[in-house]
GUBAMI-787243 format. One record per residue (C-alpha): residue in three letters; z negated, x, y negated. Coordinates in pm, whole numbers, plus 50000, padded with zeros to 5 digits. Each point is the difference from the previous one (the first is absolute). Example, Ala and Ser with C-alpha at 12.3 -4.5 7.8 and 13.67 -1.06 7.14 Angstrom:
2
ala492205123050450;ser500665013749656;
This chain:
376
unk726175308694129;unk498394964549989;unk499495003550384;unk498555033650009;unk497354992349785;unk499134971350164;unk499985019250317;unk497475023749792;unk498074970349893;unk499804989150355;unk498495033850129;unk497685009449791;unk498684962950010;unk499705002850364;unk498065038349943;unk497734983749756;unk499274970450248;unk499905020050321;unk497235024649729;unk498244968749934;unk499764991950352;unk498445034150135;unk497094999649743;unk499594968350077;unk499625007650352;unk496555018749873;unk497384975050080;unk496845008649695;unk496594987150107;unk496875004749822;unk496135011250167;unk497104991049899;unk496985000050167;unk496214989249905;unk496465001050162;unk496934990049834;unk497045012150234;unk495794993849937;unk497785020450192;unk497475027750046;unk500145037150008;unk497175015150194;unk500355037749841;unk501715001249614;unk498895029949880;unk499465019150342;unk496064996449980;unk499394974150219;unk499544973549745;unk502474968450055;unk501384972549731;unk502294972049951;unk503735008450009;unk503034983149835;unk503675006950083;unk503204994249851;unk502765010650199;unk503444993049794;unk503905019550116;unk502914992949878;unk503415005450075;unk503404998050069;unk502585001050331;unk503565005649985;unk502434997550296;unk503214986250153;unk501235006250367;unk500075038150021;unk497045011849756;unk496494985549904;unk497755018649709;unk496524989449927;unk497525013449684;unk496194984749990;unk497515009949777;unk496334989949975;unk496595004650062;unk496484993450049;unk498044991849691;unk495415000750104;unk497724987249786;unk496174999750048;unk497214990949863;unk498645019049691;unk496274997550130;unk500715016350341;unk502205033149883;unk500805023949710;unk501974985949733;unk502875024950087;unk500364980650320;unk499954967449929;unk504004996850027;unk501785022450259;unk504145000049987;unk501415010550312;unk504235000349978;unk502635002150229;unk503704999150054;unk502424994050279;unk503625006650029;unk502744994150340;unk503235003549977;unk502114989650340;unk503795007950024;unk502634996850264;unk503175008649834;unk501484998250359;unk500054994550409;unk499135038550000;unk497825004549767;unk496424989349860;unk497515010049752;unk496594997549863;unk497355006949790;unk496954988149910;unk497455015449727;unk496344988549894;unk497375014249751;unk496574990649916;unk497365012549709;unk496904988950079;unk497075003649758;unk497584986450269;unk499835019450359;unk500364968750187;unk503784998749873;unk500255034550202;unk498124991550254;unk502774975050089;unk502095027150032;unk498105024750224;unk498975021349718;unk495945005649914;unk500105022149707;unk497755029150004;unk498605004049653;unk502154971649767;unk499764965050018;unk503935000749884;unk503205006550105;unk503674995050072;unk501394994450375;unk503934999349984;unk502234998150341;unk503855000850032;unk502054997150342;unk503455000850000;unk502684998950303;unk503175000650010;unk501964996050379;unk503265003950103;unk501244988250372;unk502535023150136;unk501494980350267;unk497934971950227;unk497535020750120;unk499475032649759;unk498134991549675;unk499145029049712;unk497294993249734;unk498705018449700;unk496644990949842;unk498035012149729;unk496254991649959;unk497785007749668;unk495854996849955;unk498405005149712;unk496264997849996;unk498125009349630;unk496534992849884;unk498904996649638;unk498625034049989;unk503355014650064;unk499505010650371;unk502374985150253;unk503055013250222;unk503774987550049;unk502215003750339;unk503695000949973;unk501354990450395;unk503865001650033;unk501364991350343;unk502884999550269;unk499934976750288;unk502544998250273;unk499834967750291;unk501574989850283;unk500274965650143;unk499054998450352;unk500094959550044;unk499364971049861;unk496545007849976;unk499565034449940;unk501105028349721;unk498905038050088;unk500625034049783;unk498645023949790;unk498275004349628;unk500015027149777;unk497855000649697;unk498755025749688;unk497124999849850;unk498835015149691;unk496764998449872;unk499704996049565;unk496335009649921;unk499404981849604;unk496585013550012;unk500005030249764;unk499525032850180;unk501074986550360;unk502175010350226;unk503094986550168;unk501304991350350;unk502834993950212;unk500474987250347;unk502964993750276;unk499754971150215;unk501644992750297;unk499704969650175;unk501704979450315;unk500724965849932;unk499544966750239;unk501004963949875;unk499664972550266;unk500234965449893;unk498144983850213;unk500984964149938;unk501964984149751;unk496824997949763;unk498275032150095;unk500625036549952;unk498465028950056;unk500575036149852;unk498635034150143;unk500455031949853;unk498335036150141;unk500955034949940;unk498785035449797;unk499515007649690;unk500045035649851;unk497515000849706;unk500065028249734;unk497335000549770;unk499855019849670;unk498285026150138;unk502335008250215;unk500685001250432;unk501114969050203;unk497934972950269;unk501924978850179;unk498154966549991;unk500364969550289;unk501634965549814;unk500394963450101;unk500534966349880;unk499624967850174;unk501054967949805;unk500764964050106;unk501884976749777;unk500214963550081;unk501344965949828;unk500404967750058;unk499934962949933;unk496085003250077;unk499215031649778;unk500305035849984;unk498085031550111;unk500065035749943;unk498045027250161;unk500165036749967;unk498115029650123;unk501165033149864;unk498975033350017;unk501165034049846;unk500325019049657;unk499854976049652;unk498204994349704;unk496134991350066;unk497614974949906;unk499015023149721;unk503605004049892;unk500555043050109;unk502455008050323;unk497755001250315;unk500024988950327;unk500234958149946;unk499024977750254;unk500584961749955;unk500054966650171;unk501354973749792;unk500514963650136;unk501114962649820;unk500784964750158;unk500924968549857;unk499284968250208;unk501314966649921;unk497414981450175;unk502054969549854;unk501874988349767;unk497404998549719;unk497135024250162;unk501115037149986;unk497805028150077;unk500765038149901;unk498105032850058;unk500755033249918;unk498235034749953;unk500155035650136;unk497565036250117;unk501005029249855;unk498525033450078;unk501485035049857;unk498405032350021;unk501235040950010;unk503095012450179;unk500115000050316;unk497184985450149;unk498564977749735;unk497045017249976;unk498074985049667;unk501204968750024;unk499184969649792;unk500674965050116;unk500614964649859;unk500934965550060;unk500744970449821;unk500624961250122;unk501444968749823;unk501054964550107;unk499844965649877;unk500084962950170;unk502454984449798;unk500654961749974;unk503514987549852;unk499404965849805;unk503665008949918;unk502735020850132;unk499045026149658;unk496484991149978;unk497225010550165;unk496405002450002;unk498155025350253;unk496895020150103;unk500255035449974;unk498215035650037;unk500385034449997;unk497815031650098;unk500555033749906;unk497835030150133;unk499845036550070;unk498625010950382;unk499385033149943;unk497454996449693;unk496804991850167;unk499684977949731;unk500714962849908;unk500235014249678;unk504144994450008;unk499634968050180;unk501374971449792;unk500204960450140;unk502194971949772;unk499914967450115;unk501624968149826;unk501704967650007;unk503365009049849;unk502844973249910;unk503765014349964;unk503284988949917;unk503635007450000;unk503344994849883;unk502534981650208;unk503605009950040;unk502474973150074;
């Protein structure tokens, strides 16, 4: 009897060890970022008078992960302040926030999955502008994105994927627009190099502004992915899509997307050119047309220079007709006294093409000094 419970003993030790072990496996590191920028802002209250800008820029956060699963959470935001003698007293202090989740898991060989999600209030438009959105009317709003993917490879060459794809654009005086995207995607490796097949996506258009109507759309696209060298690869999609508006009837609308991803020792880059049925720069289902680009070069080891910024144009089903475009640009010359500290000269421009007007144009320049927390 003696034995037997020592036996017991012995297991349940080893269970409670072996427990130990696995949660210990999870590796817990904190974020936490911080930029402190001085500069100028050329339009603050959109009539063409400019003023001193300070920015705080705090996130934190946490990431979790071992060897088959990583999770991140960061919150923060961008806290303005300006001058009381240069704008109203309601504007002195703008609060833009914003949020970021990504969640990576490969539970096996087979199969992988992802998802990413990021929201931002902004009670300044420059915090939408970052986001391709010009708000017609409010100078508020909430910009939320989710993309999720889940694939499973068949056998060596067949691979099935399901995605899912959420955008949620509202403005302050309760007008905005939401588009639910489920997916099915089925490849086929050709080579090394290359992956070919076909995408099938639904759209439904959510209209939040009282009174409007809703939408729905099929999409069907062929799918090209050539990795063109071991740091480069580039993406095309092309096919119909079958929009139904409220109203009623069908148009069959041309698609395509273009992107190229790279990454390497030297810096990154990412450049996409897309074309078919989304959410416009207004936030309402239209025709969207975009060309978004960003590049990272590490000139060296302490002088890194990054750009990014994008043209979106949306206007009515199906040619566009009443369209209204934007832009918007960003990038800073950074210098790294430290591997986590930095100190840089940045700028941004944000502006509307269609307005006739510089009325929406809006300059910031600064000098801008960041840091960040190192993981071991």
């Amino acid at each position: 009897m003696g034995t037997r419970r020592l036996g017991q003993a012995v297991l349940l030790a080893a269970g409670l060890c072996s427990g130990a072990r696995a949660a210990a496996s999870v590796q817990v590191d904190p974020l936490a970022r911080l930029s402190l920028e001085g500069g100028y802002d050329s339009n603050v209250m959109y009539d063409g008078r400019g003023a001193g800008v300070g920015i705080l820029a705090p996130d934190l956060g946490l990431q979790l992960r071992d060897h088959t699963w990583s999770f991140a959470a960061v919150a923060g935001g961008d806290l303005l302040a300006y001058p009381s003698a240069a704008v109203a007293r309601s504007a002195q202090t703008v609060w833009n926030q914003r949020g970021k989740l990504v969640l990576h898991l490969t539970p096996s060989a087979r199969f992988k999955f992802d998802g990413d999600a990021t929201a931002t209030y902004a009670s300044d438009p420059v915090g939408l502008a970052r986001l391709g959105i010009f708000g017609a009317g409010s100078t508020t709003g909430l910009v939320a994105r989710a993309g999720l993917r889940g694939a499973w490879r068949l056998d060596h060459d067949w691979t099935v994927a399901g995605t899912l794809a959420e955008y949620v654009v509202r403005f302050g005086d309760g007008t905005g627009s939401a588009s639910h995207t489920p997916g099915v995607e089925l490849a086929r490796r050709l080579g090394h190099r290359l992956d070919m097949g076909a995408i099938y996506r639904f759209d439904y258009f959510q209209a939040l502004t009282p009174g409007a109507g809703h939408a729905t759309a099929h999409e069907l696209q062929w799918l090209l992915r050539y990795r063109w060298t071991r740091h480069l690869t580039l993406e095309l999609q092309a096919g119909p899509a079958f929009w139904n508006p409220a109203a009623g009837g069908t148009q069959v609308l041309p698609q395509a997307l273009a992107q190229l991803l790279g990454a390497s020792r030297a810096g990154d880059v990412r450049l996409t050119l897309k074309h078919g049925v989304g959410l416009g720069i207004f936030g309402t289902p239209g025709l969207f047309d975009s060309a978004e680009g960003a590049f990272t070069w590490k000139i060296t080891r302490k002088v890194h220079l990054h750009a990014d910024g994008g043209l979106w144009r949306s206007g009515d089903i199906p040619w566009g007709a009443n369209g209204a475009t934007g832009y918007g640009l960003e990038g800073e010359l950074a210098y790294f006294f430290l591997r986590n500290v930095k100190v840089a000269l940045a700028g941004s421009r944000f502006a509307r093409l269609d307005a006739g007007t510089s009325l929406y144009d809006r300059n910031i320049v600064g000098l801008r000094v960041g840091w960040e927390l190192e993981h071991r």
